[in-house]
N, C-alpha and C positions, 0 to 999 in steps of 0.2 A: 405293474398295474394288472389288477386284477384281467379285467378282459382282455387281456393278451393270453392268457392260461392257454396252453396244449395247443398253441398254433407253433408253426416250423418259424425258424428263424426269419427266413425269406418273408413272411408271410406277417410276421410282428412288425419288420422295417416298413414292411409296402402298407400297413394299416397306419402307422404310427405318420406317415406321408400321408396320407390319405386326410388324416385328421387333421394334421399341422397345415396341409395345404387349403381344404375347406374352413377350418377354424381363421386363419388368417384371411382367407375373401371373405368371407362373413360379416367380420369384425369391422375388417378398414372399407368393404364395399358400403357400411353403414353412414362410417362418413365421411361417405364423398370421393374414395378412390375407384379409378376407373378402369384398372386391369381384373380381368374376368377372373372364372377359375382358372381357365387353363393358362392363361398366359401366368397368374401367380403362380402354379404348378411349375410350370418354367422356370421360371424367374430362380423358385426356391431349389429347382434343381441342378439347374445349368448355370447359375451364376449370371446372366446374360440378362442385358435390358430389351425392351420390346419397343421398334422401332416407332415413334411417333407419341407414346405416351410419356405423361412428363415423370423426370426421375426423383421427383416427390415421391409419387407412386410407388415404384420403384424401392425407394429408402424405407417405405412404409410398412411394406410387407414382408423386409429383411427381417427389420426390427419389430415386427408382431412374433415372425418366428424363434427368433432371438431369443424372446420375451417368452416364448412357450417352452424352449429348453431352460429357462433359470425355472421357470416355475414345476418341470419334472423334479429338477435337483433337490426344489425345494423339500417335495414330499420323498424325497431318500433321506433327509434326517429327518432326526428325533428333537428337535429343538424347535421352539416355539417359532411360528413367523414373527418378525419383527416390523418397524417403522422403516429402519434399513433397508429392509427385504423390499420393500414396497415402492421405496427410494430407487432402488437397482430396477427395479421390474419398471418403473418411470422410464429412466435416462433411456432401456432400451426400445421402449414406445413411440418416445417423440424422438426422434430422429432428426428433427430441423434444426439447425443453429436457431440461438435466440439467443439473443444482446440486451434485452428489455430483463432488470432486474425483478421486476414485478410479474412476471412469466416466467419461475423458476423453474427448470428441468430437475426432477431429484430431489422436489421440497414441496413442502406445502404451500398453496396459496397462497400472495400477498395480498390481494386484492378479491373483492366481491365479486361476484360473477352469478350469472342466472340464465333464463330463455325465455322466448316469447313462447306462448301455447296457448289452445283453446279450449273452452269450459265446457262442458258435457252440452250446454245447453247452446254452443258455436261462438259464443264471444270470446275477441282475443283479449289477453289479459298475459302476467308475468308473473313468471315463477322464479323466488329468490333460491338458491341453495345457502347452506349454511357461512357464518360470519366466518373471515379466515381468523379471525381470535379464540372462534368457536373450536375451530377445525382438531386442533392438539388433543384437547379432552373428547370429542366424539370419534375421531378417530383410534384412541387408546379402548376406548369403547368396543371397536368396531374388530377390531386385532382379536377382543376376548372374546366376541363372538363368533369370530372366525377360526382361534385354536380351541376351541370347546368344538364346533363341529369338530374339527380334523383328529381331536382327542375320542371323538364315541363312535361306536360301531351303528352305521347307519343301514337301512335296508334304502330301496329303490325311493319311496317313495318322497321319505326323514330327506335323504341326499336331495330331493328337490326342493322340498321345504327350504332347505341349508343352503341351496344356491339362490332361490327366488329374495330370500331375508338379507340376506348377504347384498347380492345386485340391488335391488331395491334400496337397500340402508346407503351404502355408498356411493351410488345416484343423488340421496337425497344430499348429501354431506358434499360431494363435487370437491373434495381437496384437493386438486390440483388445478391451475390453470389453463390447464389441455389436458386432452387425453384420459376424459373421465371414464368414459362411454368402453374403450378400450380395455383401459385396467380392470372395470367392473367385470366385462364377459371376460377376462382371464381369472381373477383371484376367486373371483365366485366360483370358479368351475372347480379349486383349492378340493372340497370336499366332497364331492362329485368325483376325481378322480381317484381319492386317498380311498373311500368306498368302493371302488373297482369296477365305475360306469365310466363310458365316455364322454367325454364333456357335452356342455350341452351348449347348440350353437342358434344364432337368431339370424336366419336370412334376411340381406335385405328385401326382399319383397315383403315383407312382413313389418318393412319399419313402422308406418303409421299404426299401424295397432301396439306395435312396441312404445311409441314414443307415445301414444294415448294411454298406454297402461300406467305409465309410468309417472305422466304428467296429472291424469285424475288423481292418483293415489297422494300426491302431493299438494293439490289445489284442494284438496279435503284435508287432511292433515296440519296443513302448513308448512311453513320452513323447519330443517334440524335445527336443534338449538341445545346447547351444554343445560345439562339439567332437567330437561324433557326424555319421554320415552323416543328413544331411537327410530321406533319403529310403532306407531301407535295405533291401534287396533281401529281396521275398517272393514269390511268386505272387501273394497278393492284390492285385497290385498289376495285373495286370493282368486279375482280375475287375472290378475300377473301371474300364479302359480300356473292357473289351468293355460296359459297363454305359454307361457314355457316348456311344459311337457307337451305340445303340440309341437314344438320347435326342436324338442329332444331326437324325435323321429327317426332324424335326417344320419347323424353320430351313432344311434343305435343300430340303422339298418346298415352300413359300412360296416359295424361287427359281426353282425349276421350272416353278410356275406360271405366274409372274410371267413368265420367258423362252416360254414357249408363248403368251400372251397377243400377246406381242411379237413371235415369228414370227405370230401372227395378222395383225395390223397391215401388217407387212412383207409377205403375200401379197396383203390387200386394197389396197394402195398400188402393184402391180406392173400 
């Protein structure tokens, strides 16, 4: 990956921790896991649980990391992502046993699924996501617009476009029975890292404006539906964008550092 360029060895591994440890509290701190940064920094390093919290937790953040080394592998070939790929990147997210056939691990939806959310104007009301009938053809959809990014040469700003289109579309579409919310801030970040940025991460403190961006853009839209535009043109679409590269920030300045560090070294070695 590109932003790793002319940093020391040493200094690639402790960036690459850095990211994998924040990117995983980020994610699972969203929903609803309650081990901090540092205890996940732990966790992912030591191997070792943290006395008191439950090891839900625990299995959560194994398998978000898990889930960020299949998706490095991904972008070392040259062959399209697939429906497989996404399958794999599943099984190593949700980490809970589940006996209920209609909560597949590893498969698409068998059943409808949605969220309560409120209307720009404060009323609550309900957002459907896409029909699991629906789900086969919008997500074949979703794959093309995912290997067309990772196929063109993007600059900074294409790659956010690329991630916001991406998360958004597969928000809307919810194909899995869990573990929506997860998959999206991973696969999304697909072309974001193939471009040679670091991923981009969404702090929980940020959630209510995450989950208002995301819930306007779809109470104005509608639900996904086979046959509709994927992604259909509003403005809020690109309150999600600007809402994302404020969240970028956090990923960016860890490389920054990281490369100042590194002109350190480089001046005391001259």
């Amino acid at each position: 990956m590109k932003f790793l360029d002319g940093l020391d060895h040493d200094l690639k591994v402790a960036l690459l921790a850095q990211l994998r440890d924040l990117w995983t509290y980020t994610s699972t701190a969203l929903e609803g896991n309650t081990l901090t940064l540092g205890e996940t920094a732990f966790v992912l390093a030591e191997g070792l649980t943290i006395s008191g919290k439950p090891l839900k937790d625990h299995s959560e953040v194994v398998g978000h990391a898990h889930a960020i080394e299949l998706l490095y592998r991904l972008l070392q070939r040259n062959d399209p992502v697939t429906q497989d790929d996404l399958f794999l990147l599943h099984r190593a997210v949700q980490t809970a046993i589940v006996v209920d056939i209609y909560q597949p691990i590893g498969a698409w939806k068998r059943e409808s699924n949605g969220t309560n959310a409120l209307t720009l104007e404060g009323k609550q009301t309900f957002i459907d996501y896409a029909l699991p009938v629906d789900v086969p053809v919008l997500m074949r959809e979703w794959l093309v617009m995912l290997n067309d990014a990772l196929n063109a040469s993007l600059n900074k700003e294409a790659a956010l476009t690329a991630y916001t289109n991406l998360h958004q579309a597969f928000v809307r579409i919810h194909p899995f029975a869990d573990g929506n919310g997860r998959m999206a801030r991973l696969v999304a970040n697909l072309p974001v890292l193939k471009s040679g940025f670091p991923p981009i991460l969404i702090d929980r403190v940020h959630r209510r404006d995450y989950l208002q961006c995301l819930s306007a853009y779809d109470l104005q839209v509608g639900p996904a539906q086979a046959g509709r535009a994927l992604l259909p043109e509003s403005a809020l679409r690109g309150t999600f964008q600007n809402f994302c590269q404020g969240c970028w920030q956090a990923s960016l300045d860890l490389v920054t550092e990281m490369k100042e560090r590194q002109q350190v070294r480089c001046n005391e070695r001259r």
